[in-house]
DOGUNU-843478 format. One line per field, with one value per atom (N, C-alpha, C, CB): atom name; x, y, z. Coordinates in Angstrom, 2 decimals, always signed. Each point is the difference from the previous one (the first is absolute). Glycine has a CB too. Layout:
! DOGUNU-843478
atomo CA / ...
px X / ...
py Y / ...
pz Z / ...
//
This chain:
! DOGUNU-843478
atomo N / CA / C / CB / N / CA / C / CB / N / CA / C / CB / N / CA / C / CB / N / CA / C / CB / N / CA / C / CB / N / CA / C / CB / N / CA / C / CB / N / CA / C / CB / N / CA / C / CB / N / CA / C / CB / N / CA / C / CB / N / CA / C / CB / N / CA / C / CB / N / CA / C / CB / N / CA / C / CB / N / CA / C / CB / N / CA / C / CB / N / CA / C / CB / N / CA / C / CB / N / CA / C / CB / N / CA / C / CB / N / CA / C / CB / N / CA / C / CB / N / CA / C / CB / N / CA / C / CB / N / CA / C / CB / N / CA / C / CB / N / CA / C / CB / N / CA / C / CB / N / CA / C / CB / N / CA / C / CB / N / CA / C / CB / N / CA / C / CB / N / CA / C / CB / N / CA / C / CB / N / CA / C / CB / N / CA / C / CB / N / CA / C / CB / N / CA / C / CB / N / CA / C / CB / N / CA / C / CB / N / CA / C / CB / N / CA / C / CB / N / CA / C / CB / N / CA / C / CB / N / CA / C / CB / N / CA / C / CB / N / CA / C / CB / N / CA / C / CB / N / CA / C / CB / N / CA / C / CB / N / CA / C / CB / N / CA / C / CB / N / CA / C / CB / N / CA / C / CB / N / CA / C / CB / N / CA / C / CB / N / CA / C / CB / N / CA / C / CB / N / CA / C / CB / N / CA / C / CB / N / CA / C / CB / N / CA / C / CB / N / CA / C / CB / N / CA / C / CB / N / CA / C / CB / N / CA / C / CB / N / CA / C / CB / N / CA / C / CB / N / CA / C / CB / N / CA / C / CB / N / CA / C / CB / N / CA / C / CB / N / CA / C / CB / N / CA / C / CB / N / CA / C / CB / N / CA / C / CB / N / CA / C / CB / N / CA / C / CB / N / CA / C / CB / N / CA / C / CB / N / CA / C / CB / N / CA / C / CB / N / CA / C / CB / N / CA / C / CB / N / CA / C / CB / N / CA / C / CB / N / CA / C / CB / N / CA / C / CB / N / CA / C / CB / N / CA / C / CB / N / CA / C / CB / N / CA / C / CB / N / CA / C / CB / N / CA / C / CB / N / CA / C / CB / N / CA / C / CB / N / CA / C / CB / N / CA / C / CB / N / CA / C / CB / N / CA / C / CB / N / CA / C / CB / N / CA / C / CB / N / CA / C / CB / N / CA / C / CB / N / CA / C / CB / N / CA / C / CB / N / CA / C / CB / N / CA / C / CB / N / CA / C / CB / N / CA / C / CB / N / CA / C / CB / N / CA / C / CB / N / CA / C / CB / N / CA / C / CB / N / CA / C / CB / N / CA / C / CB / N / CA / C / CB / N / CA / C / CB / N / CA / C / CB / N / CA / C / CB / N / CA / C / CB / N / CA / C / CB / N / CA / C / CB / N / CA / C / CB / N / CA / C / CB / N / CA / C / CB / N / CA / C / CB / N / CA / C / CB / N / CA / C / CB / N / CA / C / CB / N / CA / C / CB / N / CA / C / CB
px +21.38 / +0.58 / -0.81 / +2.25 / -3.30 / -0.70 / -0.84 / +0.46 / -1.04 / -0.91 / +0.02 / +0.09 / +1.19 / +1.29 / -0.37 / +2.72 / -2.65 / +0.13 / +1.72 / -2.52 / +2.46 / +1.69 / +0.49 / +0.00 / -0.67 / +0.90 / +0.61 / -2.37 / +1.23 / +0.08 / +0.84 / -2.68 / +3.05 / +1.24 / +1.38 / -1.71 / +1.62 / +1.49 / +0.40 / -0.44 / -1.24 / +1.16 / -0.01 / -0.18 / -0.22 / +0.00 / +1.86 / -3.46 / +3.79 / +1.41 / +0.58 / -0.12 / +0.01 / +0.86 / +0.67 / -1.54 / +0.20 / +0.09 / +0.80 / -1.86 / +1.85 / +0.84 / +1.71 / -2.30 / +2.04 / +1.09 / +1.00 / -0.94 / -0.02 / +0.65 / +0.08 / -1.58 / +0.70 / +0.39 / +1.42 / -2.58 / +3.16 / +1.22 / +1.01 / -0.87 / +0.81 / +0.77 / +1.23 / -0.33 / -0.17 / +0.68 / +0.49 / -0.99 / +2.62 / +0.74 / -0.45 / +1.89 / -2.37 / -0.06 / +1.51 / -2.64 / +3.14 / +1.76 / +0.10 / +1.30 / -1.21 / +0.30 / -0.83 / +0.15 / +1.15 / -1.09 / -0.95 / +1.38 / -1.59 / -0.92 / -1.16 / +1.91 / -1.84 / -1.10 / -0.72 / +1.43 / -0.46 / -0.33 / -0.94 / +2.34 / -2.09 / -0.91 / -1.54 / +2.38 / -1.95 / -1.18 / -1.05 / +1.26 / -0.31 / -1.21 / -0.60 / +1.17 / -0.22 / -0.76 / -1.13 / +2.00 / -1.78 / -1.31 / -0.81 / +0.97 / -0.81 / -1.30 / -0.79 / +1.22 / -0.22 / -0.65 / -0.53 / +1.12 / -0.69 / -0.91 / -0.84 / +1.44 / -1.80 / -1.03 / -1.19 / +1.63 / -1.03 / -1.22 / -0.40 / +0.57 / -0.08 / -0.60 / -0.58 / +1.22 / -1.01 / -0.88 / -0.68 / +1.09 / -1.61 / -1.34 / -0.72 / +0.79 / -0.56 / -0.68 / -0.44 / +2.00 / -1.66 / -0.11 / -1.21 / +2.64 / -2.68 / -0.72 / -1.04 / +1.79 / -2.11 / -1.04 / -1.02 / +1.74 / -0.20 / -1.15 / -0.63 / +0.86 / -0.25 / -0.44 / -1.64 / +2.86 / -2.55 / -1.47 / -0.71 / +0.87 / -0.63 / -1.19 / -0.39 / +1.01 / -0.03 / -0.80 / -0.46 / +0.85 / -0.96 / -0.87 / -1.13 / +1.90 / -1.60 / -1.59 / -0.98 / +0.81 / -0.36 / -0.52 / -0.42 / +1.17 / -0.62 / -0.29 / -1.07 / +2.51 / -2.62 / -0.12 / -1.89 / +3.23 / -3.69 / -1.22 / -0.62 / +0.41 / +0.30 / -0.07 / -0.31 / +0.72 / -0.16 / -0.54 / -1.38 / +2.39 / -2.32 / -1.09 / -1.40 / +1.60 / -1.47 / -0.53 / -0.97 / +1.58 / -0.46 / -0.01 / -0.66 / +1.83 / -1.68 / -0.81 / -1.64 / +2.33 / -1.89 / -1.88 / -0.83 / +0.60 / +0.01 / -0.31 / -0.74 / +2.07 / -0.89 / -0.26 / -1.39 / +2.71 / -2.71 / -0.82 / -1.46 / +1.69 / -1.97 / -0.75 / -0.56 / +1.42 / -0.49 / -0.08 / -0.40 / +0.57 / +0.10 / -0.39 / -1.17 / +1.73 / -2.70 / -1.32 / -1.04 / +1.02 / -0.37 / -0.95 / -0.13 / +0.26 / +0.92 / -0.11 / -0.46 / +1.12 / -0.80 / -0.61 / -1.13 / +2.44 / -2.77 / -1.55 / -0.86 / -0.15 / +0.32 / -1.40 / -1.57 / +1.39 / -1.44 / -1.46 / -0.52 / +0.25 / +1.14 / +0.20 / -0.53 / +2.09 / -2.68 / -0.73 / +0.39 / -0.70 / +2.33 / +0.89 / +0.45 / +0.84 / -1.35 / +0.55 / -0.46 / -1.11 / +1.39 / +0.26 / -1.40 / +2.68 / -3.54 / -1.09 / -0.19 / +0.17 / -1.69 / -0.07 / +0.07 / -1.39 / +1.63 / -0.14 / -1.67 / +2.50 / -3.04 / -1.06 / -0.80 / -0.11 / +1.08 / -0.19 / +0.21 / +0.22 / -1.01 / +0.14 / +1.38 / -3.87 / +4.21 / +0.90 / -0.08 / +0.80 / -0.62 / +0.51 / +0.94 / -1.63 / +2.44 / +0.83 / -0.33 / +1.07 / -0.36 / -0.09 / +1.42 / -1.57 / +1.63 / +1.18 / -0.31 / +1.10 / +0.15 / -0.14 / +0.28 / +0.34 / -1.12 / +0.03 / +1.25 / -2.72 / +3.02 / +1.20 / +1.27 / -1.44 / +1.85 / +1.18 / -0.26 / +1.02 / -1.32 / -0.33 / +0.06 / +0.99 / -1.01 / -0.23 / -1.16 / +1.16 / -0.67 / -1.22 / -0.76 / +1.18 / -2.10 / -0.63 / -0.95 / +0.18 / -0.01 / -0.91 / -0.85 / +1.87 / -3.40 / -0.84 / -1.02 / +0.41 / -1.44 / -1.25 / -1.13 / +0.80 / -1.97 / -1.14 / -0.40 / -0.70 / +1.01 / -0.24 / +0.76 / -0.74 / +1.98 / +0.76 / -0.31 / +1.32 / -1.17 / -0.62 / -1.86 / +1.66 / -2.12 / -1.58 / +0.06 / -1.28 / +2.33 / +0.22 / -0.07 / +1.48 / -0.81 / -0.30 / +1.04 / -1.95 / +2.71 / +1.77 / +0.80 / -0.19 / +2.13 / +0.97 / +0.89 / -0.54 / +1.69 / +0.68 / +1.35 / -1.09 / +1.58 / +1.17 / +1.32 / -0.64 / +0.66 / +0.68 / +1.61 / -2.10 / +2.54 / +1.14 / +0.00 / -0.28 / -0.60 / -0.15 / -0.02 / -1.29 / -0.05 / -0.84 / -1.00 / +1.22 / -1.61 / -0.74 / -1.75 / +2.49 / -3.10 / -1.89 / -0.57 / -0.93 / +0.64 / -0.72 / -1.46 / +1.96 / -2.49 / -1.78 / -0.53 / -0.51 / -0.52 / -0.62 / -1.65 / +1.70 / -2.13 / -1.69 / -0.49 / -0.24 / -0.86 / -0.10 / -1.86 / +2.04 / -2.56 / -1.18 / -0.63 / +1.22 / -0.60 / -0.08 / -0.68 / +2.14 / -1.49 / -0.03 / -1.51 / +2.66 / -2.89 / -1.48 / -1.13 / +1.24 / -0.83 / -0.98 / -0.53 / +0.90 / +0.12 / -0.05 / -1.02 / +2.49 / -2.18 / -0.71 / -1.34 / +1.54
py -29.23 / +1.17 / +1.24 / -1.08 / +0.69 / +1.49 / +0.04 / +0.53 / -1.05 / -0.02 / +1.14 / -2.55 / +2.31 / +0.07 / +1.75 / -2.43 / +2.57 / +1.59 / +0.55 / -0.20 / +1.15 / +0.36 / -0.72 / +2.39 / -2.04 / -0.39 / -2.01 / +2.22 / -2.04 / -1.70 / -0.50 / -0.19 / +0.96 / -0.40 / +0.64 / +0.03 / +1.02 / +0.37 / -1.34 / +2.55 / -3.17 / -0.93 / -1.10 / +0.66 / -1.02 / -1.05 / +0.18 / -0.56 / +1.93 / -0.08 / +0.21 / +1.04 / -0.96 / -0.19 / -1.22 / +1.45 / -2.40 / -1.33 / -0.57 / +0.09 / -0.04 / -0.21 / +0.29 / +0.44 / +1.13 / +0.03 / -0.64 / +1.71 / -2.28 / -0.36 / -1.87 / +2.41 / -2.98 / -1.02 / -0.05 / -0.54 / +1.70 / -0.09 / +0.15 / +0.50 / -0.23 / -0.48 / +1.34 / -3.76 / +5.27 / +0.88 / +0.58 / +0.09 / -0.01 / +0.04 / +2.04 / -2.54 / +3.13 / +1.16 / +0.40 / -0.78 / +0.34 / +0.38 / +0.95 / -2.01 / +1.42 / +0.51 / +1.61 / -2.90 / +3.82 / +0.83 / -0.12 / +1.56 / -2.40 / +0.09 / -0.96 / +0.07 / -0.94 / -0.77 / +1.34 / -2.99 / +3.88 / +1.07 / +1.13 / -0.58 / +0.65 / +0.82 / -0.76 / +0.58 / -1.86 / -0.55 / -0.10 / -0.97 / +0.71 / +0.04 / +1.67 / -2.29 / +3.44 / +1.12 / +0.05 / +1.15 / -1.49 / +0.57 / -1.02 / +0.55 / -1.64 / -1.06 / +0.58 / -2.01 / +2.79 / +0.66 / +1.42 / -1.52 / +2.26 / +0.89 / -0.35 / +1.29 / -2.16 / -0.33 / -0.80 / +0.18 / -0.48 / -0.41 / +0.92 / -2.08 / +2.96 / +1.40 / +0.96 / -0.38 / +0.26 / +0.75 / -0.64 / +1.18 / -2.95 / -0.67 / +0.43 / -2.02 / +1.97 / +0.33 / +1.76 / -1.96 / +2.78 / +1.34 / -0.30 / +0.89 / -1.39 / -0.23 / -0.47 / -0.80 / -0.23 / -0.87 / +1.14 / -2.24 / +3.39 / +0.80 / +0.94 / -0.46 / +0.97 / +0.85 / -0.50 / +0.05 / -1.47 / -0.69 / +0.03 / -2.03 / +1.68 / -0.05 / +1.83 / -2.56 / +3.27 / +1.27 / +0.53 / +0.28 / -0.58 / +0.52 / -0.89 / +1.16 / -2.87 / -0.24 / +1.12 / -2.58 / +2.78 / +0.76 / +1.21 / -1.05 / +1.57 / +1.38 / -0.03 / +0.85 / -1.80 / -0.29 / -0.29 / -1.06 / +0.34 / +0.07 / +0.87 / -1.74 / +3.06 / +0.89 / +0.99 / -1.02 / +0.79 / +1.07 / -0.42 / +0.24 / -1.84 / +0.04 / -0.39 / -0.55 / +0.49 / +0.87 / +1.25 / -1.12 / +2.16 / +0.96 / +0.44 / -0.22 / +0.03 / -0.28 / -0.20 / -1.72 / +0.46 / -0.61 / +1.16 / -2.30 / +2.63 / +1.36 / +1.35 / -0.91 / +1.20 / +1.05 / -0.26 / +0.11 / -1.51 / +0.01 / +0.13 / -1.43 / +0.84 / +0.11 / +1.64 / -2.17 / +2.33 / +1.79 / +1.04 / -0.74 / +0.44 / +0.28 / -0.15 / -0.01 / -1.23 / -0.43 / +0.35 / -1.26 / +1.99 / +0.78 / +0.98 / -0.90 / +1.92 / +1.00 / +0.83 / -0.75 / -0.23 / +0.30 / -1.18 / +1.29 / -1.37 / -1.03 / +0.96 / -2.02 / +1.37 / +0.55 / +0.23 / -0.86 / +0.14 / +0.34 / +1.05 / -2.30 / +2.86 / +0.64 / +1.38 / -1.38 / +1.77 / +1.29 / +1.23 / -0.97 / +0.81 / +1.14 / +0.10 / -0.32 / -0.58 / -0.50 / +2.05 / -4.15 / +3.66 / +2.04 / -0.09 / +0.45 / +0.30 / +0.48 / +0.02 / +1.36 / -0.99 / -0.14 / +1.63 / -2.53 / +3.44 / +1.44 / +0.66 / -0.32 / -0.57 / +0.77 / +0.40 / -1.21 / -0.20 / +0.50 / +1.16 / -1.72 / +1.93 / +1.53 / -0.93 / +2.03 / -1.04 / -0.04 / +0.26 / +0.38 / -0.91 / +0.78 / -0.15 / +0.09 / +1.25 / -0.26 / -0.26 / +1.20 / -2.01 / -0.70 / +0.39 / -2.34 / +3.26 / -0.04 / -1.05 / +3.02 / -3.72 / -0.85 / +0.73 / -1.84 / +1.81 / +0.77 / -0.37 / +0.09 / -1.42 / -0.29 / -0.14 / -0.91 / +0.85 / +0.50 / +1.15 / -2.02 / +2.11 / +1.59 / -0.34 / +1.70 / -3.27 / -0.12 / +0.91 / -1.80 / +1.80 / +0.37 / -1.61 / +2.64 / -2.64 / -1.33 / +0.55 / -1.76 / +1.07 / +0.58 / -1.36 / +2.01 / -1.50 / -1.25 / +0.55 / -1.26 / +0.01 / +0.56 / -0.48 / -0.50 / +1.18 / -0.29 / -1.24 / +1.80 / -2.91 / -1.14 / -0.60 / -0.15 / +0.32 / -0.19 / +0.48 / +0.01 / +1.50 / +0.81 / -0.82 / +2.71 / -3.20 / -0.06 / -1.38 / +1.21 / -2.02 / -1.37 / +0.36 / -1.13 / +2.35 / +0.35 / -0.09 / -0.74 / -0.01 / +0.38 / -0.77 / +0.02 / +0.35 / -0.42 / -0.10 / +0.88 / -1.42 / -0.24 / +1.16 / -2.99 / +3.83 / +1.30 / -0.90 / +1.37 / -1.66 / -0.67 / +0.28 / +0.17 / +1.24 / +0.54 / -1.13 / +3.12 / -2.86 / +0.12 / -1.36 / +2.13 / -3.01 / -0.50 / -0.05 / -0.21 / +1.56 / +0.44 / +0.22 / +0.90 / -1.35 / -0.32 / +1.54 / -2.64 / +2.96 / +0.97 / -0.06 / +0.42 / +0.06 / -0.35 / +1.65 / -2.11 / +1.86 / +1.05 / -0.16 / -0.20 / +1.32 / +0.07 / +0.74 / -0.50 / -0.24 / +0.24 / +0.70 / -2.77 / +2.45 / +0.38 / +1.77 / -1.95 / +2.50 / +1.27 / +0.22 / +0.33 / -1.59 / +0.35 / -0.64 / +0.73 / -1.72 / -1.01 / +0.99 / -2.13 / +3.36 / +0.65 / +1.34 / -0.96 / +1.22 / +0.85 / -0.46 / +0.35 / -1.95 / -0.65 / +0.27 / -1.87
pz -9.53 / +0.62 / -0.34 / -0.10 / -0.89 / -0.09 / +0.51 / -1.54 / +2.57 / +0.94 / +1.46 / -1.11 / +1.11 / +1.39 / -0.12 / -0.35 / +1.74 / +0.25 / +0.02 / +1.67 / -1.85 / -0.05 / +1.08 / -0.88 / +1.94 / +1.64 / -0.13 / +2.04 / -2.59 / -0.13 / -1.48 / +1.40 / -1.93 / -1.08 / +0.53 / -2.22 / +2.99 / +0.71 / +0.50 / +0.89 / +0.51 / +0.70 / -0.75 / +2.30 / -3.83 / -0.27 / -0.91 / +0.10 / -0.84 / -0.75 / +1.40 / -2.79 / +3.83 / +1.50 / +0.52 / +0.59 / -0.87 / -0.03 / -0.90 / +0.79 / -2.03 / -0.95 / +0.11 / -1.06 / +1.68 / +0.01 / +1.12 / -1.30 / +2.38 / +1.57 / -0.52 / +2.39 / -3.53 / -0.22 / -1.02 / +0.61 / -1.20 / -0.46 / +0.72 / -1.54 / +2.31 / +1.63 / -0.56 / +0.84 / -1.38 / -0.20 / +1.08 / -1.76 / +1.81 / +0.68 / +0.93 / -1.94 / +2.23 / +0.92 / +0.71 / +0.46 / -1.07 / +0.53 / -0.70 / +0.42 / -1.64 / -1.43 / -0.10 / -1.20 / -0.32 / +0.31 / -1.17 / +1.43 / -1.88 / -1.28 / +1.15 / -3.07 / +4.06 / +0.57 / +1.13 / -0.23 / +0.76 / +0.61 / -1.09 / +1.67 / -2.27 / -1.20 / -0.02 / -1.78 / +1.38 / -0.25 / +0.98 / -1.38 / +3.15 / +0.96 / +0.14 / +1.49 / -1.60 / +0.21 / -1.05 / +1.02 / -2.34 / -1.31 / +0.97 / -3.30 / +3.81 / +0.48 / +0.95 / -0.27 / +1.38 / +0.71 / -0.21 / +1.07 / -1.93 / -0.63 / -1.05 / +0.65 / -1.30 / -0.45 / +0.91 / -1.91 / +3.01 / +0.81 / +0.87 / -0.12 / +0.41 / +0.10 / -0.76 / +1.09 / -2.08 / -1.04 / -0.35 / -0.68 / +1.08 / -0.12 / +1.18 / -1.28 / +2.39 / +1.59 / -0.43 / +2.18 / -2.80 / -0.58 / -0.94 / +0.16 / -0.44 / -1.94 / +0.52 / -1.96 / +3.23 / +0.65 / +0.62 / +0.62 / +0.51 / +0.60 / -0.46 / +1.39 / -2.62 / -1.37 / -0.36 / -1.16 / +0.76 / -0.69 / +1.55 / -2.46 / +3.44 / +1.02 / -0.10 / +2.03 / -1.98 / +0.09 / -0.77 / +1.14 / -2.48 / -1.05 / -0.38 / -0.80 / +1.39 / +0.14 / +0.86 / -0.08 / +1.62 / +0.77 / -0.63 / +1.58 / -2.10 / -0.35 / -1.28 / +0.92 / -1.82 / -1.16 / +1.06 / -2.00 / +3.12 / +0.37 / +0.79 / -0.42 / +0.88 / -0.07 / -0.64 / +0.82 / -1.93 / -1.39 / -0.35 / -1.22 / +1.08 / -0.46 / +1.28 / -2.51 / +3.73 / +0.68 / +0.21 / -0.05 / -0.47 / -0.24 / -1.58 / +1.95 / -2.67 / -1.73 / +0.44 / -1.49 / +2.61 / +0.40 / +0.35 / +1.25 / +0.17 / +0.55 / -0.86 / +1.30 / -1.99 / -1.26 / -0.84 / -0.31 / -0.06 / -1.08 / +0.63 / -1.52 / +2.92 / +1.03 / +0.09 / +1.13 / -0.61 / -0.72 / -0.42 / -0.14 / -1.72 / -0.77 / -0.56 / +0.21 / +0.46 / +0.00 / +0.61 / -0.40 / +1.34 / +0.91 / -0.17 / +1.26 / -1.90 / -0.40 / -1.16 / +1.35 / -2.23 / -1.38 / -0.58 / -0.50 / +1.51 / -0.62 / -0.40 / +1.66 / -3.17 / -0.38 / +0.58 / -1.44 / +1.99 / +0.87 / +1.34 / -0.78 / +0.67 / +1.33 / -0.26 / +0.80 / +0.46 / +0.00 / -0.41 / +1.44 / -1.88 / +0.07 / -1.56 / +2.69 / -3.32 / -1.58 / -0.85 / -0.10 / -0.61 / -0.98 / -0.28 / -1.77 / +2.11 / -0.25 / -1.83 / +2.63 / -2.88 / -1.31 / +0.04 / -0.75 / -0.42 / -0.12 / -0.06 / -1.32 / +1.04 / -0.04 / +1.64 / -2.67 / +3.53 / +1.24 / +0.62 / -0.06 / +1.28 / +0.52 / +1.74 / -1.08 / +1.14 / +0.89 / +1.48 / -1.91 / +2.71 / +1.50 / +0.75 / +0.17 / +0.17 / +0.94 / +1.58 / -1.71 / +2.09 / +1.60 / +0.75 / -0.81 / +2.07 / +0.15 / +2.03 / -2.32 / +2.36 / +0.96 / +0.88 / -0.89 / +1.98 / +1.28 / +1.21 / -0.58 / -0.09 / +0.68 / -0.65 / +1.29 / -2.63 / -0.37 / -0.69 / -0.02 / -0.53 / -0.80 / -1.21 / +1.40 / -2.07 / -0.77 / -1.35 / +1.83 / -3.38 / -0.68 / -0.34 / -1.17 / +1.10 / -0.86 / -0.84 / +1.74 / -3.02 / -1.19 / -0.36 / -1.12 / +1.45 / -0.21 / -0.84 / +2.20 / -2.98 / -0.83 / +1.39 / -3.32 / +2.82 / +0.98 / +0.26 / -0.59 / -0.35 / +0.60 / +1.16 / -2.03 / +1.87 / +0.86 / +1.62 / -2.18 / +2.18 / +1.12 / +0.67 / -1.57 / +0.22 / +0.41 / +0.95 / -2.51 / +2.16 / +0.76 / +1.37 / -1.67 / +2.14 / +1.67 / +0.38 / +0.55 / -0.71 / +0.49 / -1.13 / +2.98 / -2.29 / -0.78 / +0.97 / -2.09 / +1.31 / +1.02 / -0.66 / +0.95 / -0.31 / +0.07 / -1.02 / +3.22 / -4.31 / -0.89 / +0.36 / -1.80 / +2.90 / +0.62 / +1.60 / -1.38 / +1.84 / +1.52 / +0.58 / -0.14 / -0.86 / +0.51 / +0.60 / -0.36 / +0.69 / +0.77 / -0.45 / +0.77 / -0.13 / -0.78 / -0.15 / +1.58 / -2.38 / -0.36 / -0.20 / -0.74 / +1.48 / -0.19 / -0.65 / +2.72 / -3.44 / -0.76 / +0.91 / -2.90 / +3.15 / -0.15 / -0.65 / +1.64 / -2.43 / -1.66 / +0.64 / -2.16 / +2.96 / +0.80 / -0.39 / +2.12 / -2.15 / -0.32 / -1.59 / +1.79 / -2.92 / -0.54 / -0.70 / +0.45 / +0.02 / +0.31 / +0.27 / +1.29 / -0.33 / +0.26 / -1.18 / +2.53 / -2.93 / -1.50 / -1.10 / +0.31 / -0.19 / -1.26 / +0.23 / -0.44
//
């Protein structure tokens, strides 16, 4: 019996009780069929409870996957946007299409574009001007 899901031990003390051939006239056999029938409703309750918190329960973690996905993209260390060292020199970039600020070091800028870390939007640099100085 400890195998048995609730639903399936209601109708099994149901059974039991329909093989004691308990009289339902009576009011103590009338008691007994209502608790039978509210306990087999509060198994059909308890069943759709567990189906919906499996559901929800792969959802979350779903959702966890997603995040961590994410969080991997966003804070990867290797990424062009990671905190500069201080001794770096700085520049501001503002995006021509959100109005974003972007704060980059010259290597970054010298790569030739980025991508608007707000927008998405490609930002290209021409560094040409400065080739001709040298």
């Amino acid at each position: 019996m400890d195998n048995m899901t609730i639903a399936e031990k209601v109708s099994y003390i149901k059974g039991l009780t329909e093989g004691m051939k308990i009289d339902t006239a009576t009011n103590e056999g009338k008691v007994l069929a209502a608790i039978l029938d509210v306990l087999g409703d509060i198994a059909l309750n308890i069943e759709d409870i567990d189906s919906d918190l499996a559901d929800l329960t792969d959802v979350v973690n779903d959702v966890e996957d997603d995040l961590m996905q994410l969080e991997d993209y966003v804070y990867d260390e290797d990424d062009d946007y990671s905190a500069p060292d201080d001794d770096e020199e700085l520049y501001e970039i503002t995006c021509p299409d959100c109005g974003e600020t972007i704060t980059a070091d010259f290597d970054v800028i010298a790569d030739g574009e980025i991508k608007c870390p707000n927008c998405g939007a490609d930002l290209e640099f021409d560094l040409s001007a400065l080739d001709n100085e040298d």
